[in-house]
N, C-alpha and C positions, 0 to 999 in steps of 0.2 A: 495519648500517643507515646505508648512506652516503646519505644525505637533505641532508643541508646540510653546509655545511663550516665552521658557527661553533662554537665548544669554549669554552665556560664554566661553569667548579662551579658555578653557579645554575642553569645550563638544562640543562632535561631532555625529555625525549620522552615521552609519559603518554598513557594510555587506550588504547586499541585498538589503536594502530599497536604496543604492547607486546607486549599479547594474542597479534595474530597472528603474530609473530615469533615468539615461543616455542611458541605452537603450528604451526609453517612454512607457514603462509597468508599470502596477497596482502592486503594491506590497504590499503582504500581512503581513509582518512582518517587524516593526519598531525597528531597535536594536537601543539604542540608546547611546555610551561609556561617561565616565568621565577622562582624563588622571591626575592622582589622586584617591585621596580617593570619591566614589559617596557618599554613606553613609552621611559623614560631610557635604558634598556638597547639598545632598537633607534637609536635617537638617537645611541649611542655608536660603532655599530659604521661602520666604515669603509666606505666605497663603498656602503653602503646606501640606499637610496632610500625612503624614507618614501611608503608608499603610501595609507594609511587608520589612523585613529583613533580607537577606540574607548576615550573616558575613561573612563565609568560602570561599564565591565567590565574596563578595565586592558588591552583588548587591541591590537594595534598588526598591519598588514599592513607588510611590507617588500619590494623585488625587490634579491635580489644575486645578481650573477655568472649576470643573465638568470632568474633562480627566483625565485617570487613563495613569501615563507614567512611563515606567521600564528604570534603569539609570543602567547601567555596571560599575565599575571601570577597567581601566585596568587591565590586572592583564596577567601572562605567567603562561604557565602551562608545568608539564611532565610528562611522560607517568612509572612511575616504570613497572608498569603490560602492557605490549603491547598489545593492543588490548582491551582494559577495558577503564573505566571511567579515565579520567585525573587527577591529584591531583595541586590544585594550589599554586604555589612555592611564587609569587610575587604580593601582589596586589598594583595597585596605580606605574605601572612599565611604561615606555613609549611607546607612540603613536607605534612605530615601534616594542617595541617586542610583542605588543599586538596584531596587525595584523598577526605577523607570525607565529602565532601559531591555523589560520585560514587555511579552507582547498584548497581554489585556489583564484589564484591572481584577480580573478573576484569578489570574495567576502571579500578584503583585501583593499576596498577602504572608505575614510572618507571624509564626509562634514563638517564644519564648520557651528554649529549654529550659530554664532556671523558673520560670514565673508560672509558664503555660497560657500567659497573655497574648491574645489577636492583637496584630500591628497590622490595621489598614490607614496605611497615609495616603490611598486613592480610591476611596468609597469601593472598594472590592464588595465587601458585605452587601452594599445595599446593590449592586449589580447583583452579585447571587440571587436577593429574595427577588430580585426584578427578575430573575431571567435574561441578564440583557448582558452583551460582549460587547465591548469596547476598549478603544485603543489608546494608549497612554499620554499619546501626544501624535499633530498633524502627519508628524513624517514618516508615522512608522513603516507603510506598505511600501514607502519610497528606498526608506532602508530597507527593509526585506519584505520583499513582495509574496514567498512561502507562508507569511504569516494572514494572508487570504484565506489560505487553503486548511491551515489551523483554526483559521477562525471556524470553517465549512464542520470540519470534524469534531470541534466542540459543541457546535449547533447540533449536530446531528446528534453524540452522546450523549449530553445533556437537556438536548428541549429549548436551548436559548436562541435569542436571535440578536442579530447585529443593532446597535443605537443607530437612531436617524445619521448623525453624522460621522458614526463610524462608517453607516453603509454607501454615502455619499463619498467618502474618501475613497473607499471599496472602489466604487463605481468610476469615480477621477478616472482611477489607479486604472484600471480594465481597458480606459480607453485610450488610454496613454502608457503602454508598456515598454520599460526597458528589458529587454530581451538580452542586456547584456545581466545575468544572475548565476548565483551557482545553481546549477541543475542538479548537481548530486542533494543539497538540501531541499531542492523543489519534489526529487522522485522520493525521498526519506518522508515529503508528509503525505505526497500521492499516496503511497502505500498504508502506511497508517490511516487514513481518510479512508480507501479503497478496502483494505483489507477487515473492515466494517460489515463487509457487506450490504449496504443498506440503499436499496431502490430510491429512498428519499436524498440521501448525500448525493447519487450520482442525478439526480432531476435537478436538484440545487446546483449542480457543478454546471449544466447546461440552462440553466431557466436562468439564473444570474450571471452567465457569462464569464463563468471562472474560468470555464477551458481557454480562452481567449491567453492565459499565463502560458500555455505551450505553442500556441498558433490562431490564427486572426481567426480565421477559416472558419464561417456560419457549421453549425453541428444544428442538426434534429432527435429529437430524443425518437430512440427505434418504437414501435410499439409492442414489444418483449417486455415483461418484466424479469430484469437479468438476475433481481436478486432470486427468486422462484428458481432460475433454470437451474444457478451456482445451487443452491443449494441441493437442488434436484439429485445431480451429478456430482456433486463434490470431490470439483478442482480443486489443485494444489498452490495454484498461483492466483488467489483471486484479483489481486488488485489490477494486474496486468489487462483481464478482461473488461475491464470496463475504461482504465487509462490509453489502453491500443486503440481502441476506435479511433481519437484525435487525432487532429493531424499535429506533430510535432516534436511526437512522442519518441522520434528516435534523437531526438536532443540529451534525451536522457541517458544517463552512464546504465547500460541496459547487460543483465548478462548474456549471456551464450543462450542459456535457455530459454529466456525474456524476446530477444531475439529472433529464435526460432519459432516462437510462439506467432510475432508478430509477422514471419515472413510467413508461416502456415495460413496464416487470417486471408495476406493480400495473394498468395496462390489461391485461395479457394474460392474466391473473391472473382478473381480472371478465371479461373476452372468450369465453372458452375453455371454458364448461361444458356446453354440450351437443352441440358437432357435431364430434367426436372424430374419426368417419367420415367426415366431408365435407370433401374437399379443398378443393374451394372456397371455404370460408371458412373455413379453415386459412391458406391461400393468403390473403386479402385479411385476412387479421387480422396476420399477421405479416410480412407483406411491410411493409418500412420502417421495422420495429421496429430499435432498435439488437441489433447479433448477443449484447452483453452483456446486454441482456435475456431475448434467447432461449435462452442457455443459464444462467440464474440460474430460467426457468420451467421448464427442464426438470427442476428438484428437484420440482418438484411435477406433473408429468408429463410423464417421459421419452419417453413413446409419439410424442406427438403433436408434441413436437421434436425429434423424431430422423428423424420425416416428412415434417418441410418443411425442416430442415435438408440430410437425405442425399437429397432426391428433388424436391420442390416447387419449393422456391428456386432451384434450376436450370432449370427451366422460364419458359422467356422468351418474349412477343411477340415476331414481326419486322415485322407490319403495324403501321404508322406512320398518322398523322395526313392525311400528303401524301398515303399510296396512296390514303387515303380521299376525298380533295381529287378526287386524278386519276381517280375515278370519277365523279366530278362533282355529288357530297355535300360540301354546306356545313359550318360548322364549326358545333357544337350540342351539349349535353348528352347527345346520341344519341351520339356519338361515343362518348364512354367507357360505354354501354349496350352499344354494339357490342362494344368490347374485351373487356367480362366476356362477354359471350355465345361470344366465338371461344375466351376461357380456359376456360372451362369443358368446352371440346370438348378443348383442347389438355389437361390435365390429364387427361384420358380416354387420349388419344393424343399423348405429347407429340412423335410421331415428324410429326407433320403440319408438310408445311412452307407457304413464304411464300403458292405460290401457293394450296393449298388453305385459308387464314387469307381470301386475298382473296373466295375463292370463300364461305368461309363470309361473309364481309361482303357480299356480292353477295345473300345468302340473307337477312338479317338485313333489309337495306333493300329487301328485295323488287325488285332489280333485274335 
């Protein structure tokens, strides 16, 4: 793990970038602890460049020798407000209570930059060879209850599953929720969890009752498989598509686009119940829908998005505004009457070309 090139019995490499190492995966985030103060410690080291400062968490950004590398101090932390941000009590506290106040013993392991020794002071290792996530201590879901939903997205990554009594804590937890949490850390692991894509994490989300973290409210898994459709289509916002179904979801700090997505869903939702058969308002109901809301309706009918998606929605005007000018029709409300009148032919016949569209405009204004 040649990552940096500074070597001191204090500093270690911890969390993830551990994990995948010993399991021989690419990992993408380098944590890197100081047992101590990092702060002094980054301060000490030669040629380094002091980039950013974080006192209240002990942590310190540095650039040397061109790499920009983030240094942690120990430090333990607790929860006043359950389910919220942590407040840290300790910084500069030891290797062991720093670790435990991590979310599973999989991610509670350290290397030695000086040594290149494993430090598991919580059987992380033999959960690796097990396969098996669990949690460092009773109260963790109680502190943060997003750390469910981490659990889900490791499961899924990796193949592991929950320990008996982590899963029963799980389960406590599920049926006793404090719904007072921070939401923006709840949608930060949705996303990551969702944007997986994977059929299996979102059956896990509903077959164990994890949705239950956003709203009580009984869900049925659709009979779609949504990861096939995502991929089919390749949306841009996956995670949205599968997190918008639930109910509860506008608890979350959602953007404008996020939003819109989810208001296109429940339009089309109330839109869509009696003309299954009729292209044409098939056509003008989803046209300009976001594509993530048309395939989040298709959990609730496949038929009729799989018809404007693989057949409708390809169907396009080529009469324009101007041809209609250059027949020597004003510009008017009539106009877009016109349009839907030559669509409706063209959905009959989408083989009709420009000039038979003019021709049908010609028919339209009795000219």
């Amino acid at each position: 793990m040649n990552i940096i090139n500074i070597q001191d019995k204090n500093l270690f490499f911890i969390g993830g970038v551990v994990r995948d190492e010993l399991l021989n995966k690419k990992s993408f985030d380098i944590d890197i602890t100081y047992v101590g103060d990092a702060i002094k410690f980054a301060q000490s080291i030669d040629n380094a460049e002091i980039l950013q400062i974080n006192e209240p968490f002990g942590t310190v950004r540095i650039k040397l020798n061109d790499k920009e590398i983030d240094i942690a101090s120990t430090r333990n932390e607790i929860y006043p407000n359950k389910g919220h941000l942590p407040v840290v009590e300790n910084i500069g506290c030891s290797l062991k209570e720093d670790v435990m106040r991590r979310d599973f013993t999989i991610n509670a392991l350290a290397k030695s930059t000086l040594t290149g020794e494993i430090i598991d002071l919580v059987d992380g290792i033999k959960d690796l060879n097990n396969k098996t996530l669990r949690i460092l201590h009773d109260k963790s879901f109680v502190d943060d209850p997003t750390r469910i939903v981490r659990g889900l997205k490791f499961s899924v990554r990796f193949g592991f599953e929950l320990d008996p009594h982590t899963k029963k804590l799980q389960n406590d937890y599920l049926n006793n929720i404090n719904y007072d949490m921070s939401y923006k850390r709840l949608k930060k692991e949705l996303m990551e969890t969702f944007n997986l894509n994977s059929q299996l994490a979102f059956e896990k989300f509903v077959n164990d009752k994890i949705y239950k973290i956003l709203a009580p409210q009984k869900f049925e898994l659709p009979t779609i498989n949504l990861e096939d459709w995502i991929n089919k289509y390749s949306p841009k916002n996956i995670w949205i598509i599968y997190a918008g179904l639930f109910e509860g979801i506008e608890k979350l700090p959602l953007t404008k686009i996020e939003k819109n997505i989810i208001n296109d869903y429940q339009n089309l939702q109330k839109s869509c119940q009696n003309f299954e058969d009729n292209d044409y308002k098939i056509y003008k109901t989803f046209e300009g829908a976001n594509l993530e809301s048309i395939i989040m309706f298709a959990t609730k009918n496949p038929k009729m998005a799989t018809k404007y998606l693989e057949n409708l929605r390809k169907i396009k005007l080529k009469i324009t505004g101007e041809d209609l000018r250059k027949l020597g029709i004003k510009p008017s409300p009539k106009y877009q009457q016109c349009f839907d009148y030559i669509l409706k032919e063209k959905l009959k016949n989408p083989s009709i070309s420009k000039t038979e569209e003019i021709t049908l405009a010609k028919e339209f204004f009795k000219l």
